[in-house]
N, C-alpha and C positions, 0 to 999 in steps of 0.2 A: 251482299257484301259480307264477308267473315271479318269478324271480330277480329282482335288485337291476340286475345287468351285461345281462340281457335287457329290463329296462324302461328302462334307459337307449340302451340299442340303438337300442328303438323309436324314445326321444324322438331319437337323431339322424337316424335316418332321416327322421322329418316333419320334419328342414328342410332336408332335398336340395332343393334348386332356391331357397332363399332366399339373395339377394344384398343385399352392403352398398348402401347406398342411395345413394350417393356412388362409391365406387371399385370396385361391383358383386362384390367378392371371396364369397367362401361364407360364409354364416354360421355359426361351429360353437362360437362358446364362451358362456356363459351369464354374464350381470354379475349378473342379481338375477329371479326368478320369484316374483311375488305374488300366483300364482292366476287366479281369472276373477272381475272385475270388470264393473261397467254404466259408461256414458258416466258423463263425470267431470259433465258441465253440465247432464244429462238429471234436468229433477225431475219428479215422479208425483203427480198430480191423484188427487184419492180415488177418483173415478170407477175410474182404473186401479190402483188398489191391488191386483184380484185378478185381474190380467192377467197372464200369462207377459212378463219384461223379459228382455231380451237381455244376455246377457253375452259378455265377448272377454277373450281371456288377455292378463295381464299379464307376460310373457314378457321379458325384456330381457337382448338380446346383446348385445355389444361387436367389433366388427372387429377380424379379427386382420390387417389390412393396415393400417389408415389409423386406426383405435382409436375410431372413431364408432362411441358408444354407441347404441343403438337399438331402438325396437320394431316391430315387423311393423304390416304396413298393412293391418291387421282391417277395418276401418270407414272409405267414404271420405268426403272434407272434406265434401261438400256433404249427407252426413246429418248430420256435427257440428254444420256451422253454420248450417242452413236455417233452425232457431228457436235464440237461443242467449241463457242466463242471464246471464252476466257483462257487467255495464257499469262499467266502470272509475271512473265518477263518484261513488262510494260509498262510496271511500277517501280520506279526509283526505289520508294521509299522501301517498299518492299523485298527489292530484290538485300538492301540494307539489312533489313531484318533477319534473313534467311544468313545471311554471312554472319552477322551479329551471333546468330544462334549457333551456328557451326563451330564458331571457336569457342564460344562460349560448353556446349555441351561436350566437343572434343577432350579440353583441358580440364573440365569436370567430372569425367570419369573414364577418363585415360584412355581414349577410344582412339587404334594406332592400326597398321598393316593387318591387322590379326584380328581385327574386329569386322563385325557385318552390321552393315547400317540397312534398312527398308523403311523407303516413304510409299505410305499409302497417298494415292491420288497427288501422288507425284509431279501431275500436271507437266512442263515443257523442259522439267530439270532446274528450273530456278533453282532450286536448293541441294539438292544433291551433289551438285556439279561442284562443291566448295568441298565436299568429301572427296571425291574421284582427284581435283585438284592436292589434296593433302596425301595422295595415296591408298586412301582408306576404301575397302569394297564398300559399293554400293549399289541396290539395286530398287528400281522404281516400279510400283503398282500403280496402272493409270488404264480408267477403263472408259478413254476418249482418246481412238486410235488416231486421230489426226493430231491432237495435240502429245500423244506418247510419239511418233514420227519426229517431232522436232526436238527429245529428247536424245533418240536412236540418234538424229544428225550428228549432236553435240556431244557423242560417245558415252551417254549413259545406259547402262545395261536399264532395260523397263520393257515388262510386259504389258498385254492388254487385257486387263481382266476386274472382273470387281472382287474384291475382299472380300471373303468371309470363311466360314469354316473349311469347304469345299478345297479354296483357294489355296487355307494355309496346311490342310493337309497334305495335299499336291505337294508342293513347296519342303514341307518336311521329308515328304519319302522320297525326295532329292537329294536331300542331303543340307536341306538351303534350313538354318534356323536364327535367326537375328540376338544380336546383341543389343542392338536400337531398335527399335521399332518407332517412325519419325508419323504424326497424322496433323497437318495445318488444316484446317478449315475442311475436314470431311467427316468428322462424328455428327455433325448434323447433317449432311447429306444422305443417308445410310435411313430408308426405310425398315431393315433388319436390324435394328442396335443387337438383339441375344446373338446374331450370329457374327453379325462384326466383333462384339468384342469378347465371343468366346475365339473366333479367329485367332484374334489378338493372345488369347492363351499358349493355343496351342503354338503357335508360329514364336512366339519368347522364349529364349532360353533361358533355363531356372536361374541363373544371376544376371539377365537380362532387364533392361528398364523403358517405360513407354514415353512418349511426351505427346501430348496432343493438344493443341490450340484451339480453341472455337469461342465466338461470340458470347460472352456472358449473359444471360436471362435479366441480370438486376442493370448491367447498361442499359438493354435493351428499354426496358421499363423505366427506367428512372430521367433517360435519354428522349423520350418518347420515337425510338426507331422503327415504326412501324415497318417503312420501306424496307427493313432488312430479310422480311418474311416473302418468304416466295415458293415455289413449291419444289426446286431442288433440296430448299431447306426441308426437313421434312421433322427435324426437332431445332427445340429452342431450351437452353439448358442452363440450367442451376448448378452452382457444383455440389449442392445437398443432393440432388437426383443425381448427379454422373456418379456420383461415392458412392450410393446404391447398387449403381448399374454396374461398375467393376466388380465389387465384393460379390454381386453376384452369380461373380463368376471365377470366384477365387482369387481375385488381384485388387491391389492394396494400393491406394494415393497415397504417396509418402513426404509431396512438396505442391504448393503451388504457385504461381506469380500473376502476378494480372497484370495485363499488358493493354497497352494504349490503340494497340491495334483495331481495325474493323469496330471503330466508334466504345472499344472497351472488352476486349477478350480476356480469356482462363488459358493460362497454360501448367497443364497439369503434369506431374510427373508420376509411373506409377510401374510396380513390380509384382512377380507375384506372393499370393499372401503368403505363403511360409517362406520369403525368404528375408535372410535377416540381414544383409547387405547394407540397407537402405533402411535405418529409421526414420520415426513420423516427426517431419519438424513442426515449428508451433506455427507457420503460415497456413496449415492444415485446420488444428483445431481452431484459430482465431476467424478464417473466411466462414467458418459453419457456424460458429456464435453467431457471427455477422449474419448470415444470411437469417438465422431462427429468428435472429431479434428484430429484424425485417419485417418478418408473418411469411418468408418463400412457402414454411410447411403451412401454412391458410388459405384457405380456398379467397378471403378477403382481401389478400394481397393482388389478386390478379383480376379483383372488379374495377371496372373503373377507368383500365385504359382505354376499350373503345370510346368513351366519351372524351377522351384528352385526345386522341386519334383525329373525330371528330372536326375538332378544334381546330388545327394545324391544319389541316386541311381549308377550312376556310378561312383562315388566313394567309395560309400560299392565295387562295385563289385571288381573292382580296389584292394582295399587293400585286399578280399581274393584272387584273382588271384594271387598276389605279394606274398603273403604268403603261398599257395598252393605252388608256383613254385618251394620254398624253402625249400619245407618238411616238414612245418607245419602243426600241428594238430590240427585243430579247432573242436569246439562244443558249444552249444548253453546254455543257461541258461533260463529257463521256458519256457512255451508254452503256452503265452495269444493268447487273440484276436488280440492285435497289430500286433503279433509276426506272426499271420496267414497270416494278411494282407501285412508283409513286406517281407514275406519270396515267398510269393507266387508270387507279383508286384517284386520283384527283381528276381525271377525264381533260387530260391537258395536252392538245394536239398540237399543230400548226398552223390554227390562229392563236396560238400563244408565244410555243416557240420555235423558230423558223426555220431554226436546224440546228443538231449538236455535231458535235467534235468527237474523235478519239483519236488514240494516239496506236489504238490498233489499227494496223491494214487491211487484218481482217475482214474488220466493220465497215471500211468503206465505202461508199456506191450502195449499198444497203440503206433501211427502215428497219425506226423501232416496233417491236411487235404490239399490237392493237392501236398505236396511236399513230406509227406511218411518218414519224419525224425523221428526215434524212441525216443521214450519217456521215459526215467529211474528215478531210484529216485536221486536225487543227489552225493549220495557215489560212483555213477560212475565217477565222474570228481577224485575224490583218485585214484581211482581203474587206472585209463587210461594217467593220467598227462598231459594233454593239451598242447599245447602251447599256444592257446590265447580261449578267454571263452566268446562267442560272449551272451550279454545283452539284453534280447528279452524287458521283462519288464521293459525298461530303467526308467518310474519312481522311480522304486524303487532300482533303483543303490546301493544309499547310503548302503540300509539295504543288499543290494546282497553281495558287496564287501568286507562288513564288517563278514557275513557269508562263502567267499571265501577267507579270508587272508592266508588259508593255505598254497594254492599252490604258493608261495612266495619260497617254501621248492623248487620247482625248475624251480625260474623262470617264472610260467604261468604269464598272465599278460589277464584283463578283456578288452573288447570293449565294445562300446555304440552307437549303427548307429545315433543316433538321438541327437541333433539335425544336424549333421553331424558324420562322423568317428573321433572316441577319442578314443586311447590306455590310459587305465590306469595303 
C-alpha cells in the first residue's frame, strides 16, 4: 500500500510540464479537486443511457505567479460547443439584465446609428437584439452553431466562430472594427486568455471601449460556489489578475461594478492603454485594495476551500438522507452547469432526486450527464407535489421561487445547496 507522501508525490509529478495559461509559470499548488466529472452542458438521450460517458477531472490550481485560478485543458472548445444546451433566453431575470445593460451603456457613451457594437459568445441574441431594436449595428460572435441559428431567426447578424486573434484579424480586413466590444460570461470560458484578449486589441478601435462580465473569484470563495467550476469554465478570476492580463496587452480597466449576477460577478470596463478618452475611476483602485487586503496576491488565501467544500457537501447529503428516511419527495429545479457539477461531486442520483425541471425544451425527454436524473418541463412539479424542490440554479432563486409559490397549496417548500443548505 503507498503512503499518503508517496501518493502525493505521484500527484505532483503528473503535472510536470503544466503551465499557467496566462504567465506560463509551473503549476504546483491545488485551489479545490472535485473529482471526475462529464461535460457540464452535455445531456443523455435514453438512447445513450448505457453507453460508457466520458469523464475529466475536476482538478483546480491556482498560480503561484500571477494567482490565476485554473483548470487544465481536458477537453477542447470545439467538442464543448459544437452542439450546446444553454440559451440564455430562458431567464427572466436575465434577459432583464441584458436590457438593463443596453440602455445603460447606450446613453453612457452615446452609442447611435454610427456605432458598432460585437458580443462575443453572443449565445441566441438575448442581448444584442435590444441594440438592433434601438437601430444600432450589431454583430454576434457565437461558436455554438445551433444556438447562433436562433439568433440568425430573430435577425441578428452572427457568425459561427470562436474569438481570438485569427478571428479579429479576419474581421478587420473586412472592414468590420467595433466601438463596443460586449463579452457576458465568456472570459472564463476561453482556454487561450493571450489570444482572446490580444483579439480584443486588435478588433477595438483606438477610442473604442470593452465591458466583460464574469463571475468574481472572491464570490466564489467567500460564497463557498464550488458548483460554479466546471470544465467549460476554464478560469476563475480575480480582478487583480484580469488587470494584469489586459495591461498585458496593452489595454487599460478604467471602471468597474460588481454585480449581483451568477452568485456575485465583475463587470469590467476597459480601452486601450494610450487612450485618453476614459480616465481611471476610483471603483478601480478601491476593488484592488480590496482584494490585496484579502491576501488574492497569497498563495494562503486560496488554502482551505477544499475543506469548506468538503463540508457542504455533507451536509447537502445529510439533509436528503434525513428526509428520504422520512418519506419525502424530493426533485430538483433546472439543469445548469452548476447543477451538473454538484450533483455529480456529491453522487446524488435518483434515489435522491426523482426528477428535475426546466423551463428549457431543449432539455426535455433528456438525462442529466453521469447521474441520469430525467429532465421535464416544469408542470411536472403540479402534476407530482413534491415535498421539498431542490434549487440547482441557485442564483436565480429569487426569480425560481417567485415562479414556484404555488406549491404553498400543499406545503412544498424550495432548498438551495449553496451557499450551504437553506430550506425556504
Amino acid at each position: 500500500m503507498k503512503s499518503a507522501n508517496s501518493l502525493q508525490g505521484i500527484k505532483q509529478a503528473q503535472l510536470v510540464g503544466h503551465r499557467c495559461r496566462f504567465c506560463q509559470a509551473p503549476l504546483k499548488h491545488t485551489f479545490v479537486d472535485l473529482g471526475m466529472s462529464p461535460l457540464c452542458e452535455s445531456l443523455i438521450t435514453e438512447e445513450q443511457l448505457n453507453i460508457m460517458e466520458p469523464f475529466y477531472p475536476l482538478h483546480v490550481f491556482v498560480c503561484g505567479e500571477c494567482f490565476l485560478v485554473q483548470l487544465l485543458e481536458y477537453v477542447k472548445p470545439q467538442d464543448i460547443y459544437g452542439e450546446y444546451a444553454y440559451f440564455s433566453s430562458y431567464s427572466d431575470s436575465w434577459l432583464e439584465h441584458a436590457q438593463r445593460y443596453v440602455e445603460m451603456i447606450t446613453a453612457r457613451f452615446n452609442l447611435s446609428a454610427k456605432s458598432q457594437v460585437v458580443e462575443l459568445a453572443s449565445n441566441d441574441g438575448y442581448l444584442l437584439r435590444n441594440f438592433v431594436a434601438r437601430g444600432i449595428p450589431a454583430l454576434g460572435i457565437e461558436p455554438a452553431a445551433n444556438v447562433a441559428a436562433v439568433a440568425v431567426q430573430r435577425g441578428i447578424p452572427t457568425i459561427v466562430k470562436f474569438f481570438g486573434v485569427v478571428t479579429a484579424q479576419a474581421l478587420v480586413a473586412d472592414g468590420k472594427r467595433a466601438d463596443l466590444i460586449v463579452g457576458n460570461n465568456v472570459l472564463a470560458h476561453v482556454p487561450d486568455l493571450n489570444d482572446f484578449v490580444g483579439g480584443l486589441k486588435i478588433l477595438l478601435k483606438p477610442t473604442g471601449l470593452i465591458t466583460m462580465e464574469f463571475p468574481h473569484l472572491s464570490r466564489l470563495v467567500e460564497g463557498n460556489q464550488y458548483d460554479t467550476i466546471y470544465h467549460e469554465h476554464f478560469s476563475y478570476l480575480s480582478f487583480l489578475t484580469v488587470t494584469r492580463i489586459f495591461a498585458a496587452h496593452g489595454m487599460r480597466i478604467f471602471d468597474v461594478e460588481e454585480l449581483g449576477t451568477h452568485g456575485g460577478s465583475l463587470r469590467i470596463y476597459a480601452c486601450h492603454q494610450k487612450s485618453q478618452d476614459q480616465p481611471a475611476g476610483s471603483r478601480v483602485t478601491e476593488l484592488l485594495t480590496r482584494e490585496e487586503k484579502a491576501g488574492v496576491n497569497r498563495l494562503d488565501y486560496y488554502q482551505g476551500f477544499g475543506e469548506k467544500v468538503k463540508a457542504i457537501k455533507r451536509n447537502l447529503l445529510e439533509f436528503l438522507l434525513q428526509a428520504k428516511r422520512q418519506g419525502k419527495q424530493i426533485v430538483g429545479y433546472g439543469a445548469p452547469g452548476k447543477g451538473n457539477t454538484l450533483l455529480n461531486y456529491c453522487g446524488i442520483r435518483t434515489d435522491f432526486l426523482k426528477y428535475t425541471v426546466d423551463r428549457n425544451p431543449y432539455k426535455h425527454g433528456k438525462y442529466t450527464a453521469g447521474t441520469h436524473i430525467p429532465i421535464f418541463p416544469p408542470d411536472k412539479i403540479r402534476e407530482t407535489k413534491p415535498d421539498y424542490i431542490l434549487i440547482l440554479p441557485w442564483n436565480l432563486k429569487d426569480e425560481i421561487v417567485s415562479q414556484l409559490s404555488y406549491i404553498r397549496e400543499w406545503n412544498g417548500k424550495c432548498v438551495v445547496p449553496i451557499p450551504d443548505v437553506e430550506v425556504l
